[in-house]
C-alpha positions in Angstrom: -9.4 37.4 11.3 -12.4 37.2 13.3 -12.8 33.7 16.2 -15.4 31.0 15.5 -19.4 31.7 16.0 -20.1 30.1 19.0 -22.4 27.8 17.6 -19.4 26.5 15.7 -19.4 22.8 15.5 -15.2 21.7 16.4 -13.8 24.0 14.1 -10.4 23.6 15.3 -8.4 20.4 13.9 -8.7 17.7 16.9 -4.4 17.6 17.5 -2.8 20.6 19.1 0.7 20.8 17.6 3.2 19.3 20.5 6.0 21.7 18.1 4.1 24.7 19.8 4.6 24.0 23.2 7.9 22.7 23.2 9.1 26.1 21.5 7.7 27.7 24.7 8.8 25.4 26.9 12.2 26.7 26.1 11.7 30.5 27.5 12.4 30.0 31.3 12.0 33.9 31.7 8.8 34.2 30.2 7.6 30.8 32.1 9.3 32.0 35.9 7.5 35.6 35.1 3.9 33.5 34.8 4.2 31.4 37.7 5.9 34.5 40.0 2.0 35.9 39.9 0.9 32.7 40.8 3.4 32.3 43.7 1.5 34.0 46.5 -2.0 32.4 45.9 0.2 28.7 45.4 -0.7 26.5 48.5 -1.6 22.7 49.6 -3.5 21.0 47.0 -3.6 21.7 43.5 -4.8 20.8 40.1 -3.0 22.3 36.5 -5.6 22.2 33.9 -3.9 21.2 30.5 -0.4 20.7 31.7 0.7 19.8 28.4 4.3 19.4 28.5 4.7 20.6 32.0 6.5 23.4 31.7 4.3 25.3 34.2 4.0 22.0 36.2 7.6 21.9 36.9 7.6 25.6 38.7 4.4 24.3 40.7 6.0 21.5 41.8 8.3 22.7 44.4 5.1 25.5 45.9 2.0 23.0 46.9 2.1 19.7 48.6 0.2 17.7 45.7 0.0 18.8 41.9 -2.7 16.9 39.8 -2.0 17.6 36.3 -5.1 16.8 33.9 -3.9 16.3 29.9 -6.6 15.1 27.8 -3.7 14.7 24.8 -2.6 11.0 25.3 0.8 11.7 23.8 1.5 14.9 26.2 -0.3 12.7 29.2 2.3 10.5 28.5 5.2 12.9 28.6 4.1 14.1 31.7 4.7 10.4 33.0 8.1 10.2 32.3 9.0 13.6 33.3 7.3 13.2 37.1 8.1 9.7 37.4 9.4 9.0 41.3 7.4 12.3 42.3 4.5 10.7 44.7 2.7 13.7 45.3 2.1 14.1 41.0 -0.9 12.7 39.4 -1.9 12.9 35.9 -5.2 12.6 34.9 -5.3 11.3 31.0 -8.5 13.1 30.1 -11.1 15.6 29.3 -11.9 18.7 31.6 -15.5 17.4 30.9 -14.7 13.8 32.4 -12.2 15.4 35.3 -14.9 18.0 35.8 -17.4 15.3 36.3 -15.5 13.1 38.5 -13.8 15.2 40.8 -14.8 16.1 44.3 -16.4 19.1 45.7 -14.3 21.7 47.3 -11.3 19.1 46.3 -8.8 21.7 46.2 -6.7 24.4 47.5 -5.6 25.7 43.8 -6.4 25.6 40.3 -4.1 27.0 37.7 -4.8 27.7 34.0 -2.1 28.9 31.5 -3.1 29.6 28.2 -6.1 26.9 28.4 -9.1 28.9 29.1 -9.1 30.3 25.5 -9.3 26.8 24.2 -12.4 26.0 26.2 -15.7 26.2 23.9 -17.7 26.8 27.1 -15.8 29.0 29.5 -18.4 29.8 31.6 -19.4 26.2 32.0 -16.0 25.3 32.8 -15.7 28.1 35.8 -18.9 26.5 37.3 -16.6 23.3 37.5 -13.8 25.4 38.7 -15.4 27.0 41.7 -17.5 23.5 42.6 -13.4 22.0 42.6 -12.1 24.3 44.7 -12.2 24.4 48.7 -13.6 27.4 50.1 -10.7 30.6 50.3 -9.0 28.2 47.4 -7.5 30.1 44.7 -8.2 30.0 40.7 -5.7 31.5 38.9 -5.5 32.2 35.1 -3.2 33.2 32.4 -5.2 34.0 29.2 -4.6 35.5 26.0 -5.8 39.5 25.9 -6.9 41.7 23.1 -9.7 40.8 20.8 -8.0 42.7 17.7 -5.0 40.6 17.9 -6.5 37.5 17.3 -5.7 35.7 14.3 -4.5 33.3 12.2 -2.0 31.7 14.5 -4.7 32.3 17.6 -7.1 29.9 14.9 -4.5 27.7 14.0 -4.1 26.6 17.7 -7.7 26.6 18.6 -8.7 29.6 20.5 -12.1 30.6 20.3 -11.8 34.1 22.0 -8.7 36.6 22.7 -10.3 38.0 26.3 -10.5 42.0 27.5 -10.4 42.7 30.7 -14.2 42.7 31.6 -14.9 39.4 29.4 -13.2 37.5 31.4 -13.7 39.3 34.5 -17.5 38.6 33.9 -17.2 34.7 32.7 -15.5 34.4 36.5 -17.3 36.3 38.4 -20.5 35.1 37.5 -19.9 32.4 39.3 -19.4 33.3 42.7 -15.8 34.2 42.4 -14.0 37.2 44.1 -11.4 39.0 42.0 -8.7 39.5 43.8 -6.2 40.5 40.9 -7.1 41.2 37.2 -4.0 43.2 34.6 -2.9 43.1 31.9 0.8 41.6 31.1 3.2 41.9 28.6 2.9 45.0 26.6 6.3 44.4 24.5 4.4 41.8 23.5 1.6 43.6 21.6 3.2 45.0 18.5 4.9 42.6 17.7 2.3 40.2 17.7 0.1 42.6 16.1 2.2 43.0 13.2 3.7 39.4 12.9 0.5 37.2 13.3 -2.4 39.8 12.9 -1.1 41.7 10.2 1.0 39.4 8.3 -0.7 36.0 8.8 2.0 33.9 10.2 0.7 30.7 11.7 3.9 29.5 13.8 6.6 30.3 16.2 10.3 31.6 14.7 12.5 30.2 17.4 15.2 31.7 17.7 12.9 34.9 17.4 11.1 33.6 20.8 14.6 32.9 22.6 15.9 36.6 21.9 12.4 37.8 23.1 13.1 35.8 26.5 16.3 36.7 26.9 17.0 40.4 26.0 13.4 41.5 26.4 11.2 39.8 29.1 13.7 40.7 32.4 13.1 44.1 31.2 9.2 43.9 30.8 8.9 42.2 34.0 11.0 45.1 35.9 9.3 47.7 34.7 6.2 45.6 35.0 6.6 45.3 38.4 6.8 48.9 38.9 3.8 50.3 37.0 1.5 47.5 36.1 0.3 48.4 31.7 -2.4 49.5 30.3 -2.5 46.8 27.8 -0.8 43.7 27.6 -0.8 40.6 25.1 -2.1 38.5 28.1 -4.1 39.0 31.4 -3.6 37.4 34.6 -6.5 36.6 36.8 -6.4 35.7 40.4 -10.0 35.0 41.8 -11.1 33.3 45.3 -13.9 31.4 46.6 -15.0 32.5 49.6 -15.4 31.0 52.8 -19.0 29.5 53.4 
């Protein structure tokens, strides 16, 4: 299955399926593995764009001084209410990255962290301008992203992601900016096949949970070992770690 045109008029359904991201909120492994590439960029003030559940939230918490946490899904935003209540230095901003984008400071922050959200962005591009204009100067944006182009499909469409990024697409819708890379690889190659096979191939559009849990469990230590060791050649995801520099 090939993404949306980019002239595409919304042709994802409006409601992302809150089902989705609590199945992922239960794999601790897979969520500690994410934020551990984070962990040496984490610092001072810092803004999660789409938090959803806060899942990634929760592992930020204890790393920065302030999290602000933008949701544009009221019922999510709301979540994210109850599960930070008493936490002073939490804010949750109930709207579009548009309308945060547009009311947020310049060089406002010391961090801004993406996980799996970039893909769902029609204008990535647009939003890094918004990024790098947020972000103090030496502040850190750091993405997690889908990777692979010929794994997207029906499941990638049925949860609204317009683009499955390589390595040099995303490098370039960064970059372009005025960002310096600092760390760009691939993560996850256990992950390929079966993706490949189960959603490309075979057109499922949802999560098998117990499946996920086994995957967490038995498989990810042993990625993220090996991982850790000899960085892959492909991976079903990318991680991206890019600076501003100082003026």
């Amino acid at each position: 299955m090939k993404p949306p045109a980019p002239n595409a008029e919304n042709p994802f359904r409006d409601h992302f399926p809150e089902e989705v991201l609590e199945d992922l909120e239960d794999l601790p492994n897979y969520n500690d593995w994410i934020v551990s590439q984070f962990a040496p960029f984490l610092n001072g003030s810092t803004a999660e764009i789409g938090a959803g559940l806060g899942t990634i939230s929760g592992r930020l918490l204890s790393q920065v001084q302030s999290l602000d946490l933008i949701e544009p899904a009221p019922v999510m935003a709301r979540q994210l209410q109850k599960k930070f209540i008493g936490e002073d230095h939490v804010r949750i901003f109930d709207r579009s990255l548009e309308d945060w984008q547009q009311a947020v400071g310049r060089d406002e922050y010391d961090g801004v962290v993406l996980v799996n959200v970039l893909e769902h962005i029609k204008d990535d591009h647009a939003a890094a301008q918004g990024f790098f204009r947020s972000l103090k100067p030496g502040g850190y944006l750091m993405i997690f992203v889908p990777a692979l182009p010929f794994l997207y499909s029906k499941m990638d469409y049925a949860y609204g992601h317009y683009r499955r990024y390589t390595r040099n697409s995303l490098k370039d819708c960064i970059a372009a900016t005025g960002f310096e890379i600092e760390k760009l690889h691939f993560v996850d190659l256990a992950g390929v096949i079966p993706w490949w096979l189960l959603n490309t191939v075979l057109g499922k559009t949802s999560f098998h949970a117990p499946s996920l849990r086994f995957y967490d469990r038995c498989v990810v230590p042993v990625s993220r070992a090996c991982e850790s060791l000899l960085r892959p050649p492909l991976g079903k995801n990318l991680i991206l770690i890019a600076r501003k520099e100082a003026g």
